[in-house]
KOLKOLSE-802101 format. One line per 5 residues: number of its first residue (from 1); for each residue x, y, z of C-alpha. Coordinates in Angstrom, 1 decimal, m for minus. Example, Ala and Ser with C-alpha at 12.3 -4.5 7.8 and 13.67 -1.06 7.14 Angstrom:
# residues 2
1	12.3 m4.5 7.8  13.7 m1.1 7.1 .
//
This chain:
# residues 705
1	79.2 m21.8 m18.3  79.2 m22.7 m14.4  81.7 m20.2 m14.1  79.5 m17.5 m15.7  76.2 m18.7 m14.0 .
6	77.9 m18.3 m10.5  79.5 m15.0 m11.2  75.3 m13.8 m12.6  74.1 m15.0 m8.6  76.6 m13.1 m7.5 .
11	76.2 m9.8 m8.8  72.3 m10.1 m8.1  73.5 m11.0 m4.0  75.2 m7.7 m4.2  72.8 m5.9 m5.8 .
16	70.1 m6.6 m3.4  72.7 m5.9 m1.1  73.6 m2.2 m2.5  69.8 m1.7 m2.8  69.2 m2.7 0.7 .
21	71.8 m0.1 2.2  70.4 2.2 0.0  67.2 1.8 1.1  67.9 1.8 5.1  71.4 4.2 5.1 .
26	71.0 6.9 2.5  70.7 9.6 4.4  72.6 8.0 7.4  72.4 11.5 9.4  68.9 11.8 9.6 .
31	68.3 8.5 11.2  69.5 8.2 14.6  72.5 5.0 15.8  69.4 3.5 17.8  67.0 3.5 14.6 .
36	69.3 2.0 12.5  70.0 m0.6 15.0  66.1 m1.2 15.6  65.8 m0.7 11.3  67.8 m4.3 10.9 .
41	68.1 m7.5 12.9  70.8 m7.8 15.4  73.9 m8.2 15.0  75.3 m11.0 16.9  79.5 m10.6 16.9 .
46	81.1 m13.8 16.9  84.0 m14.0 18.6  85.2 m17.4 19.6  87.3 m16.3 22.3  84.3 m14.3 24.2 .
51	83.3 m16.3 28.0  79.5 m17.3 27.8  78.4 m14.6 30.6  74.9 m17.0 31.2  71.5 m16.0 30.3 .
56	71.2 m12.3 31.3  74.1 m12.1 32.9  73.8 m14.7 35.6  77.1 m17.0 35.5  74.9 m20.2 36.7 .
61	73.3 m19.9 33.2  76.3 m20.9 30.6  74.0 m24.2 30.9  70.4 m25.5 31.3  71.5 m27.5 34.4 .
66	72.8 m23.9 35.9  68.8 m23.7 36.7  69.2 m26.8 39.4  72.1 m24.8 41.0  70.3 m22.0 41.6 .
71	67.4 m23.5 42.7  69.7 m25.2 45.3  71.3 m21.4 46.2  67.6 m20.2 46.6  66.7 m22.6 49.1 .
76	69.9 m22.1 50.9  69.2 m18.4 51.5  65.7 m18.8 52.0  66.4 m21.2 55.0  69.2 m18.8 56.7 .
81	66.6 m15.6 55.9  64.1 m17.9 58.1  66.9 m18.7 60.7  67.4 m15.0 61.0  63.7 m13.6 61.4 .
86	62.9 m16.7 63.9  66.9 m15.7 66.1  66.9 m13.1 68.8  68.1 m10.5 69.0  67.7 m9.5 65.2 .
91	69.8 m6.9 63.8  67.3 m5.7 61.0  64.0 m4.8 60.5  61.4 m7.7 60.0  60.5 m6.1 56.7 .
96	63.8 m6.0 55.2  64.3 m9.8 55.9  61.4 m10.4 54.2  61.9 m8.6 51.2  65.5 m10.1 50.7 .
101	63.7 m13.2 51.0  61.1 m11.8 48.5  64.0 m11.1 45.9  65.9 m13.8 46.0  62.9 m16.2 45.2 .
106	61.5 m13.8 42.6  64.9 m13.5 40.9  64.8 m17.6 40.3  60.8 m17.8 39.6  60.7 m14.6 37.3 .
111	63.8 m15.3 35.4  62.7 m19.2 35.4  59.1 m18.7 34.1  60.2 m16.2 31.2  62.8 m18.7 30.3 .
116	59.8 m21.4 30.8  57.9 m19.3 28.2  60.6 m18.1 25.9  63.4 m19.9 25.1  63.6 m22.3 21.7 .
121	65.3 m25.1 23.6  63.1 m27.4 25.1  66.0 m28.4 27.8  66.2 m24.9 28.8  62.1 m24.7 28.7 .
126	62.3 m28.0 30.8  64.9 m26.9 33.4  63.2 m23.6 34.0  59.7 m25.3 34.4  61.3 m27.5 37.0 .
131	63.1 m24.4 39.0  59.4 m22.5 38.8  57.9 m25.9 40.5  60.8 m26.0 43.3  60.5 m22.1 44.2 .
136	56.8 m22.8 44.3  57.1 m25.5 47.3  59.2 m23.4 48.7  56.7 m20.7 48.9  54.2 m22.9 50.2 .
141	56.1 m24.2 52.6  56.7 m20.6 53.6  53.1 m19.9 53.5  52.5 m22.5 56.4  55.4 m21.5 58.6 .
146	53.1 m20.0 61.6  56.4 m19.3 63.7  57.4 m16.6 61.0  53.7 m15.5 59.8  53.8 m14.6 64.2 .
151	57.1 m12.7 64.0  56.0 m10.9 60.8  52.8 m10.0 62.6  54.0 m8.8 66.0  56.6 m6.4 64.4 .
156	54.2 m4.8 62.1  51.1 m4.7 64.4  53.4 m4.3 67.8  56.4 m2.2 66.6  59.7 m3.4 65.3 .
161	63.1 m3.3 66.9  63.3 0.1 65.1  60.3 2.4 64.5  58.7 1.2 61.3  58.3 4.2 58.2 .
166	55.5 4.3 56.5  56.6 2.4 54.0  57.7 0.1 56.3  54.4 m0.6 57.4  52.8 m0.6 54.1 .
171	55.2 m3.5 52.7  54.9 m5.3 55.7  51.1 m5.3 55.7  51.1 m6.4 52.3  53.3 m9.6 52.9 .
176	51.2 m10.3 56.2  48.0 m10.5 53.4  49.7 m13.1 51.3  50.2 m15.1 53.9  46.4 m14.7 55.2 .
181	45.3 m15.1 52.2  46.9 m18.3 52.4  45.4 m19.0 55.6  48.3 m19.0 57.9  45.7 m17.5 60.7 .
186	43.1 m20.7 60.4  43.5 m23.7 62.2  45.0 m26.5 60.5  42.2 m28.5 59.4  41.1 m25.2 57.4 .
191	44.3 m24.1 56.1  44.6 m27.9 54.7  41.6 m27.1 53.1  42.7 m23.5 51.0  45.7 m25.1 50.1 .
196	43.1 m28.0 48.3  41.0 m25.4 47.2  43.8 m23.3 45.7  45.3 m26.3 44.0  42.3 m26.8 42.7 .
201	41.7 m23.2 41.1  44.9 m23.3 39.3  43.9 m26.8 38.3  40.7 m25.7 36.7  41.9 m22.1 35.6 .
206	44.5 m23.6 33.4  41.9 m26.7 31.9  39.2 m23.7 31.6  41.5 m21.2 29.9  42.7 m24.0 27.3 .
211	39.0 m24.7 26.4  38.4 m21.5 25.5  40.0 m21.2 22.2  38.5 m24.2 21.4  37.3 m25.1 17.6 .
216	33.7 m26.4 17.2  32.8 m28.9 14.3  29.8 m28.9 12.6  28.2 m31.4 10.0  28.0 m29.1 6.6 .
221	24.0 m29.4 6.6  24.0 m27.1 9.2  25.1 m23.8 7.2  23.7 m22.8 4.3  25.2 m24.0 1.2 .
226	26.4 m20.7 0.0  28.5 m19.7 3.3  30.5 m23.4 3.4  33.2 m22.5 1.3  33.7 m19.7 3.8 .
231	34.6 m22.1 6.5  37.5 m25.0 6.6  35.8 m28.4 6.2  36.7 m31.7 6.6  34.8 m34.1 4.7 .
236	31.0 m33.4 5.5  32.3 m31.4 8.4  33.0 m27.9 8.9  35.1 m26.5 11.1  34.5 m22.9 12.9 .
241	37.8 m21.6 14.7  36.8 m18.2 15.9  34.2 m15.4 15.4  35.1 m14.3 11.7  34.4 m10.6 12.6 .
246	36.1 m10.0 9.3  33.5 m11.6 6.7  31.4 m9.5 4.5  29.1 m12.2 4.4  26.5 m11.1 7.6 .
251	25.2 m14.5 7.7  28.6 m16.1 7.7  29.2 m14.1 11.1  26.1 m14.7 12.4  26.7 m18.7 12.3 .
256	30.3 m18.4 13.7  28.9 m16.6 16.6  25.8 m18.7 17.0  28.3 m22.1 16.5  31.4 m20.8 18.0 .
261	29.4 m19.7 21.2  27.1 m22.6 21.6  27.2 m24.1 25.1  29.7 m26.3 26.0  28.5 m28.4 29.4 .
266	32.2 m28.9 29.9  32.9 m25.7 30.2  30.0 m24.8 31.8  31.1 m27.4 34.6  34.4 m25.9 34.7 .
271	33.4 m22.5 35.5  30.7 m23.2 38.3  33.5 m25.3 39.9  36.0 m22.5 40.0  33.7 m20.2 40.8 .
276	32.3 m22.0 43.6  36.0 m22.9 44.8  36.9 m19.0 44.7  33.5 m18.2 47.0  34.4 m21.3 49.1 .
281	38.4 m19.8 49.5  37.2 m16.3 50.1  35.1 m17.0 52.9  37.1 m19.6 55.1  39.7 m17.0 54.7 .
286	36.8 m14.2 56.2  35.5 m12.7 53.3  32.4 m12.2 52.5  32.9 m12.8 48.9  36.0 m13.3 46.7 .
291	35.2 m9.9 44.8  35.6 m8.9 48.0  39.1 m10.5 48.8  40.2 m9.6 45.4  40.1 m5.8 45.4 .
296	41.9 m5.6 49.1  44.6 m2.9 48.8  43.2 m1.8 45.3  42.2 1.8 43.8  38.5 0.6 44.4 .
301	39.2 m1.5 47.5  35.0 m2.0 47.8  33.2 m4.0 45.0  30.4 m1.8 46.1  32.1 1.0 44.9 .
306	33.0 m0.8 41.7  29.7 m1.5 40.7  28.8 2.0 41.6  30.9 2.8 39.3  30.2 0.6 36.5 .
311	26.7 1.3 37.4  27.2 5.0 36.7  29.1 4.5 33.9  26.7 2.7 32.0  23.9 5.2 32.6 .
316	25.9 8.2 31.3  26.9 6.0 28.4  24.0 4.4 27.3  22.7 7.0 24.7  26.3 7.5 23.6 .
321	26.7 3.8 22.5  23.2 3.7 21.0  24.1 6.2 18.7  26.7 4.3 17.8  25.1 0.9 17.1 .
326	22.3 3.7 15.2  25.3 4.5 12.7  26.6 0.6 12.3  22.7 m0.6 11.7  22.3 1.9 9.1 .
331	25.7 1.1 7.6  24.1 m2.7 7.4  21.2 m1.8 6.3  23.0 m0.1 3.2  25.4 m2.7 2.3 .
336	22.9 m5.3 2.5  20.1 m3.4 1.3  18.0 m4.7 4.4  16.3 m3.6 7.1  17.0 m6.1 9.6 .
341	18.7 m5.5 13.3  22.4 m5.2 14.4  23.5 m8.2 15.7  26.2 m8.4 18.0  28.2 m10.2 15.6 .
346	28.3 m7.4 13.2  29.5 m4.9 15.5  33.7 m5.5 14.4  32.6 m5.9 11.3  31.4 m2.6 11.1 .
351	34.0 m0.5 13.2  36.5 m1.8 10.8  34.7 m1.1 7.9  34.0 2.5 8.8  37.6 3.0 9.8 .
356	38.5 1.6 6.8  36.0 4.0 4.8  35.6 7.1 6.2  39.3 7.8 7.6  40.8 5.3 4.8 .
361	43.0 3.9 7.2  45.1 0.9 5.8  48.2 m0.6 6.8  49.5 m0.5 3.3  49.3 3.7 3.6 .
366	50.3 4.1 7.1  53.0 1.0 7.7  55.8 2.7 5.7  56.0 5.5 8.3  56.4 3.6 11.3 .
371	59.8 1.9 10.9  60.9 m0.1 14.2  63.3 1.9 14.1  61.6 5.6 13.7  59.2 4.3 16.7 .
376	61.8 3.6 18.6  63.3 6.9 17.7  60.2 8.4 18.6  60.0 6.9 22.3  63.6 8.2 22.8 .
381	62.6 11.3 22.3  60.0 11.4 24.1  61.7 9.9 27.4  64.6 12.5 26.8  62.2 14.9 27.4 .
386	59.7 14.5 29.4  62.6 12.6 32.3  65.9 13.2 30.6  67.1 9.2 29.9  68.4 7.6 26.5 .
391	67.7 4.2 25.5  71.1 3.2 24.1  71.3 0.0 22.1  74.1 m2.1 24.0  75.8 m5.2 23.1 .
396	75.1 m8.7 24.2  77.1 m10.8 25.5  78.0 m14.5 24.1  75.4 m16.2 26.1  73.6 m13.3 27.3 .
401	70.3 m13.8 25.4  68.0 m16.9 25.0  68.1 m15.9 21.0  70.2 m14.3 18.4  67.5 m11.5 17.7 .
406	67.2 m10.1 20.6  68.5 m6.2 21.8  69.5 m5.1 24.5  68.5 m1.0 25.8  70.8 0.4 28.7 .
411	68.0 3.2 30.4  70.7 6.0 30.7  69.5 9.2 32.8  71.2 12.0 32.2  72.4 12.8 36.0 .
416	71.6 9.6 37.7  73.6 7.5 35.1  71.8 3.7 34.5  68.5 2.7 35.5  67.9 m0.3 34.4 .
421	68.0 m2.9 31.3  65.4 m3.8 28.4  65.8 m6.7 26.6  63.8 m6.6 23.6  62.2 m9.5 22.1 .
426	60.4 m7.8 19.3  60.0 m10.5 16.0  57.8 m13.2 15.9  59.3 m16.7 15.4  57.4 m20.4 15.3 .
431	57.3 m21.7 18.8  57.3 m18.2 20.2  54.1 m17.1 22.4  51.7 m15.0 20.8  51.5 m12.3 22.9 .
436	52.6 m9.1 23.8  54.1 m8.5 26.6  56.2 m7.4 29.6  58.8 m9.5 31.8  59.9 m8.8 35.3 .
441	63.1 m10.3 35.2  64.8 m8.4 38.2  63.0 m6.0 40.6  65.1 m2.8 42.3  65.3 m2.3 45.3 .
446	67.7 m0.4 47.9  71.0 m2.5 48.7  72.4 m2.2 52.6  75.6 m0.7 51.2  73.6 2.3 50.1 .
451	73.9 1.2 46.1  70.6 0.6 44.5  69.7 m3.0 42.6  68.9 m2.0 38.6  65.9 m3.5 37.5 .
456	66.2 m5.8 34.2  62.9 m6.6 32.4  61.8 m7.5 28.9  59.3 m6.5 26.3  57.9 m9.3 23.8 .
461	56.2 m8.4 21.0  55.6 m10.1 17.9  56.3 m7.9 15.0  57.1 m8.4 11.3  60.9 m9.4 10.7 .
466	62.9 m7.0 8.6  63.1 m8.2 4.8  65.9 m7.5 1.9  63.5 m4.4 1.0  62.7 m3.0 4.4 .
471	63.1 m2.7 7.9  60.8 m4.4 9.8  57.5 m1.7 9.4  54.9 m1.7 12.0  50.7 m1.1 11.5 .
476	49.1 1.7 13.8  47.9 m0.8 16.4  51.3 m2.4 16.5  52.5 1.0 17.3  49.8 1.4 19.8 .
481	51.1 m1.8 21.9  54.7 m0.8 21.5  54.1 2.3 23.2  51.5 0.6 25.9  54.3 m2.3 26.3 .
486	57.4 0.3 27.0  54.9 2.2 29.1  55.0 m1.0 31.6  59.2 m1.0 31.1  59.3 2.7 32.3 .
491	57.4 1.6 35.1  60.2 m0.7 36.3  63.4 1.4 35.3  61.4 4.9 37.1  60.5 3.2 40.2 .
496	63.1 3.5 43.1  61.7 1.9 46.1  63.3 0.6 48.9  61.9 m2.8 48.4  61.5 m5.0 45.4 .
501	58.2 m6.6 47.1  56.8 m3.1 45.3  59.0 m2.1 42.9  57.6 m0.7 39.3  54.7 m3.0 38.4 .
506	54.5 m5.0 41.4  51.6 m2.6 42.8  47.3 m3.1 42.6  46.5 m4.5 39.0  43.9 m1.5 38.4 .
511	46.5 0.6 39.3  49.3 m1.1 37.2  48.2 m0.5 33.7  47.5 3.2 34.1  51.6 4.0 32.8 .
516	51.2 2.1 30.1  47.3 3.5 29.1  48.5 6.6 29.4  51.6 5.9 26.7  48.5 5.3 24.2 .
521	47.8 8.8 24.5  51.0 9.8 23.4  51.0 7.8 20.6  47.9 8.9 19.8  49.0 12.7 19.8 .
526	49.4 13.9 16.6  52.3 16.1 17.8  53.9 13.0 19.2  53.5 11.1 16.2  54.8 14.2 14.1 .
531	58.2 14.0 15.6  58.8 10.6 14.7  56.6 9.0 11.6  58.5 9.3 8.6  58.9 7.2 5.7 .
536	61.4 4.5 6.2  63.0 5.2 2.1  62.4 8.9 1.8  62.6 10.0 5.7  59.3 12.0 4.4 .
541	57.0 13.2 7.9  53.6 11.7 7.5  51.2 14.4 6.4  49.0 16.7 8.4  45.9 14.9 6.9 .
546	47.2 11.3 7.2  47.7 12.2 10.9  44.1 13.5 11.7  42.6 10.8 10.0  45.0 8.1 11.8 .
551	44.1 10.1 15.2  40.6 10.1 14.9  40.2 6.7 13.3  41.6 5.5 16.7  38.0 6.9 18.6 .
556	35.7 5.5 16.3  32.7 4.3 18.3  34.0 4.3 21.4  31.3 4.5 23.5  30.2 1.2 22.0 .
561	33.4 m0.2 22.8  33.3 1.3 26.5  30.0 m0.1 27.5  31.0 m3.9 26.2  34.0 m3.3 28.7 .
566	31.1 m2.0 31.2  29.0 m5.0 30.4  32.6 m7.5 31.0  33.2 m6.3 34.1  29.8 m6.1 35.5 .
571	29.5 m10.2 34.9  32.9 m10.0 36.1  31.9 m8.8 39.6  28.5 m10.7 39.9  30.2 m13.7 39.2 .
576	32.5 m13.1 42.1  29.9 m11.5 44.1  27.8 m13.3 46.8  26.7 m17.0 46.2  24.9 m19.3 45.4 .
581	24.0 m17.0 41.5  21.0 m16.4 40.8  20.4 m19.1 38.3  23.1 m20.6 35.7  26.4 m18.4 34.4 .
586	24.3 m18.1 31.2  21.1 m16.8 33.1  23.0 m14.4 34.9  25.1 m13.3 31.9  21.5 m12.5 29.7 .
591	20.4 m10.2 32.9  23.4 m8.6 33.2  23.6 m7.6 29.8  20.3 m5.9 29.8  20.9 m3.2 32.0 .
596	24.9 m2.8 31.1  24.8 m3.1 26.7  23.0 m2.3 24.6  22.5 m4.9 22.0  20.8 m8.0 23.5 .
601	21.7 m11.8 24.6  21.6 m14.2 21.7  19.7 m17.2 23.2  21.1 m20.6 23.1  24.8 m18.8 23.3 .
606	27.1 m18.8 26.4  29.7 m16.3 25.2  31.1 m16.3 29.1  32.5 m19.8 28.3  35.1 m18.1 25.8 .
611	36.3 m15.7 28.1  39.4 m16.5 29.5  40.2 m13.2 31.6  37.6 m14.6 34.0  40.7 m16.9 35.3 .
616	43.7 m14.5 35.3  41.5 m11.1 36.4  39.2 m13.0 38.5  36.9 m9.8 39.9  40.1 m7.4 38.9 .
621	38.6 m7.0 35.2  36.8 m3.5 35.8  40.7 m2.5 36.2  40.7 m1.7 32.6  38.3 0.7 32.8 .
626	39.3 2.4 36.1  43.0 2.5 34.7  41.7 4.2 31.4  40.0 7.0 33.8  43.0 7.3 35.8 .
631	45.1 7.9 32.7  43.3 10.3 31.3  42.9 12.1 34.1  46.6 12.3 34.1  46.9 12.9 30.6 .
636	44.3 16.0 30.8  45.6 17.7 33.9  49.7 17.4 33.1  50.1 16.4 29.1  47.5 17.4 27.0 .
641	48.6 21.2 26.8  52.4 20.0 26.3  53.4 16.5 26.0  57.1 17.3 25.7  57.0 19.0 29.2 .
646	59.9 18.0 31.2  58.4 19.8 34.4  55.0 17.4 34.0  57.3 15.0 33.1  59.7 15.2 36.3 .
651	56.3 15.4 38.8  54.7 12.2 37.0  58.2 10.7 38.0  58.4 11.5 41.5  54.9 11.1 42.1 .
656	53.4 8.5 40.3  56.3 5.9 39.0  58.6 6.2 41.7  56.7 4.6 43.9  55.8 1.8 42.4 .
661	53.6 m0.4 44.8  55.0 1.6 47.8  52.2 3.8 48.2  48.9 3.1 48.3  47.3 3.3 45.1 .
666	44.0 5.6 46.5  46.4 7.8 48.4  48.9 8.0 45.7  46.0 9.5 43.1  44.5 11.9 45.6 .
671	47.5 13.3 46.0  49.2 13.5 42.4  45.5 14.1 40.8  44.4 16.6 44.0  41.3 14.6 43.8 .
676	39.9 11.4 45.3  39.3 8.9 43.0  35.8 7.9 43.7  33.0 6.3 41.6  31.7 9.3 40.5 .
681	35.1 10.7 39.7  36.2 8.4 37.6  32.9 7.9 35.6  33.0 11.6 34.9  37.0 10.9 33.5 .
686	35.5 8.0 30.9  32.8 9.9 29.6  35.0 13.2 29.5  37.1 11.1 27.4  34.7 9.7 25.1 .
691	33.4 13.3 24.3  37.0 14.6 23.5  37.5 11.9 21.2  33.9 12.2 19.6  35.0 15.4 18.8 .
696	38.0 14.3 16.9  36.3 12.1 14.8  32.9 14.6 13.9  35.7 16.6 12.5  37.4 14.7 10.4 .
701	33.4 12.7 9.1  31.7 15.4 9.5  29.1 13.9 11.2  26.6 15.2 13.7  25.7 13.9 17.2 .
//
């Protein structure tokens, strides 16, 4: 009976088994060797005989402790990089001393902090934690050596012992500002004091940041009796983790928000302290604000300008968004069968709703069509032809990867041979950081013997893992960050500048994310999308109407969704403007919002306290907005006729990526775009934008402006 019982499980195992290669290899020629690599988990080959190469390559590595003995190699070239810039007569260029310098602490501190972030182990979490702590002395240490920040400063402002390039001069400017902004140029007493103060910003940022996602408990007589079961409780206490956009209930959302948003006086102390400690570091440092520090080498190098911008912005698309919030109040109004206002609070609601109902947009419809392994596919495709490179799936080595799921994409060009490496750490797991991602692992950069230095990065995502059934299929906003995320990788492996102080994303942060906006817009492209969405059993296309309806459904009310980004940056900027503010964070953030959105300030609510970008974009968060113009500007003048085009393609290479941070970002757009990218420029791109996509969507609703 045993015997027959066994034999039963058995047959079922390979059943499932037939069914699954079935399902993911009949028809084995229409899917590609990379999709049906990307289709199923990888394949790690066991092979006890196989050296442990070290994480990524890097023989130190077969071993947490490998982390102390590099750390150990990193001061040792640091201190004879030192020795050389400080010795006369030199035999190179001040610059390249100091971008060898650069690298070789960058390969320990980027590699370390990834590691710090990513890796399951807590002795290799531990280990790289400790390495990120030692290169960080180090760098301080640097950052108060006035001997080199003198020798640094007479070659680029005096001449070097050869004529400096351009480029030359650019990278060294940009070093002689990180140690200024340090301030190597103060007397002592005052650069004591921004060490303190900068100590003290990452001190508060990071207690701040871990506030904001915060639960808030509530005794259960507060909410109506109705709406409790909506919430998790604990005894005679209810507990309110977030904004519940999602609810159907209105009142339900409007007492999350009202709870979830109610000031928090620690918070509050929090961010008066780091914003005073940010106005008190940008002036001993001679600025007249930190806004002003902040944008120093940027697209928008002028916080004048920016608010220009977002000034402009927000007068163009005021009646825009109020048709918007028009639509969603009427939508309230007939679900609830009440006249009442729009509240703030029912704006996500509502965009999801309508998405949901006019376009019929679910996950359940579209998720079948976007395989890993057709997106994947898809963005091979589209590199082939718009720069001529493959993304071939590669093995790893025993010891290579800091997980067994992992894969690893040689960037193969079709004349130029390999770029660079993407590791790709794509399925969510417990214990794994909930965020998407991308990791500069290794920077390129020029090597004296004429070679060039391959860039290795990763990509973190959290998708779905593959089951028996299926590969591991992706919803239309997972698609949307895949694209964004390699967007950033493409970045890395396209650049080729001499010096890895700049290379790919290492450039101005409103600069930085235009690559990887402008990706959206390819996978927004129905043509695009057409190539490569096809139904992971039947290899079916997606239909003509499920594509207009997904591409459209993407633009829904988004000039609503534009001036909340207006209204985030403008608090952004006033926040970091001049000082002391004009009354408390929550007086200044009711203001603001008159004149930048168009829905008004809940009293008794200090929504600022819950936004954490105000640490890591600190005055930079307008970037979003200016690298949405740029993008679109780019997308409009080379792509939108042919987004295949391997000419376009070729002259976004050259001009744009390859530079990375070599160029400066204003000069780099003028010349690429022919046009200077001024406030009124890029507020004209926006709204240009917004009516293009209006357009999509009146045709698929039918409705009228």
């Amino acid at each position: 009976m045993v015997y027959i019982v066994v034999m039963y499980k058995r047959r079922l195992i390979l059943r499932k088994i037939c069914t699954l290669n079935t399902v993911l290899k009949s028809n084995v020629s229409i899917w590609s060797p990379l999709a049906e690599a990307f289709n199923a988990r990888p394949m790690q080959k066991f092979n006890f005989r196989r050296q442990d190469v070290g994480l990524f390559g890097v023989p130190e590595l077969t071993t947490h402790d490998g982390f102390y003995v590099l750390k150990e190699q990193c001061i040792s070239k640091t201190d004879r990089l030192i020795n050389e810039a400080l010795t006369r007569p030199r035999q190179r260029k001040m610059v390249e001393i100091f971008d060898e310098m650069s690298d070789s602490l960058c390969q320990v501190a980027d590699l370390a902090e990834f590691i710090r972030l990513a890796h399951p182990e807590a002795k290799y979490s531990h280990a790289a934690e400790a390495a990120c702590c030692a290169v960080s002395g180090i760098v301080e240490k640097l950052n108060t050596n006035v001997n080199l920040y003198k020798a640094l400063k007479d070659a680029v402002v005096k001449g070097d012992i050869k004529p400096n390039t351009v480029v030359d001069k650019h990278v060294g400017e940009l070093f002689l500002f990180d140690f200024e902004q340090c301030g190597i140029h103060l007397s002592e007493a005052e650069r004591n004091r921004v060490v303190t103060l900068n100590d003290t910003i990452l001190n508060i940022g990071q207690h701040f940041v871990a506030g904001t996602a915060s639960p808030r408990m509530v005794k259960k007589n507060v909410l109506p009796s109705n709406i409790r079961d909506i919430f998790v409780s604990d005894g005679d206490e209810i507990l309110v983790s977030g904004l519940y956009t999602d609810s159907a209930n209105p009142v339900a959302r409007e007492m999350a928000y009202r709870i979830f948003l109610h000031p928090d006086p620690n918070q509050e102390s929090l961010l008066n302290d780091l914003l005073k400690a940010r106005d008190e570091l940008a002036k001993i440092c001679g600025f007249s604000t930190y806004a002003d520090r902040a944008l120093r080498g940027a697209t928008i190098d002028d916080p004048n300008k920016v608010l220009t911008f977002l000034h402009k912005l927000s007068q163009d698309i005021w009646d825009k968004a109020k048709a918007d919030f028009d639509c969603m109040k009427n939508m309230k109004m007939l679900e609830n069968n009440v006249n009442g206002p729009l509240g703030t609070w029912d704006v996500p609601y509502f965009t999801q709703k309508a998405k949901r109902d006019w376009f019929r947009v679910s996950s359940k419809e579209y998720s079948p069509y976007f395989s890993l392994g057709a997106c994947m596919d898809g963005l091979n495709m589209l590199f082939q032809s718009l720069y001529g490179i493959q993304l071939i799936n590669t093995d790893v080595a025993a010891g290579e990867c800091w997980y067994s799921d992992v894969y690893k994409l040689s960037v193969i060009h079709e004349n130029e041979g390999l770029l660079g490496y993407i590791y790709c750490d794509f399925y969510e797991r417990s214990g794994k950081p909930n965020q998407d991602c991308h990791f500069t692992i290794r920077g390129g950069r020029s090597l004296p013997d004429g070679s060039y230095q391959i860039p290795i990065v990763v990509l973190m995502l959290n998708l779905p893992v593959p089951r028996w059934s299926s590969p591991s299929l992706l919803t239309p906003s997972m698609v949307d960050n895949l694209f964004h995320e390699m967007g950033h990788a493409m970045h890395s492996m396209l650049a080729r500048t001499q010096y890895q102080h700049v290379t790919g994303t290492r450039c101005s942060t409103d600069f930085a994310e235009v690559p990887s906006v402008l990706m959206e817009y390819f996978a927004s492209d129905h043509r695009v999308l057409k190539k490569f969405a096809k139904h992971f059993q039947t290899q079916q296309p997606m239909s003509d109407d499920m594509l207009q309806r997904l591409c459209a459904s993407k633009h829904l009310f988004t000039a609503s969704e534009t001036q909340l980004q207006i209204f985030y940056a403008a608090i952004d900027q006033v926040y970091h403007g001049k000082h002391p503010l004009r009354g408390s964070t929550t007086e200044v953030l009711a203001e603001t919002q008159k004149s930048h959105y168009g829905l008004p300030y809940v009293s008794n609510t200090a929504w600022q306290l819950r936004f954490s970008h105000l640490v890591g974009y600190g005055a930079k968060y307008y970037s979003y907005l200016v690298s949405r113009a740029l993008a679109y500007s780019i997308w409009q003048t080379y792509f939108e006729r042919d987004p295949f085009s391997r000419e376009k393609g070729e002259k976004y290479r050259r001009e744009c990526l390859a530079h990375g941070g070599g160029k400066n970002p204003k000069n780099l757009i003028a010349d690429f775009l022919q046009v200077e990218p001024n406030p009124d420029v890029l507020a004209k791109s926006l709204i240009d934008e917004i009516d293009y996509h209006q357009g999509q969507v009146d045709v698929v609703t039918n409705r009228r402006p």
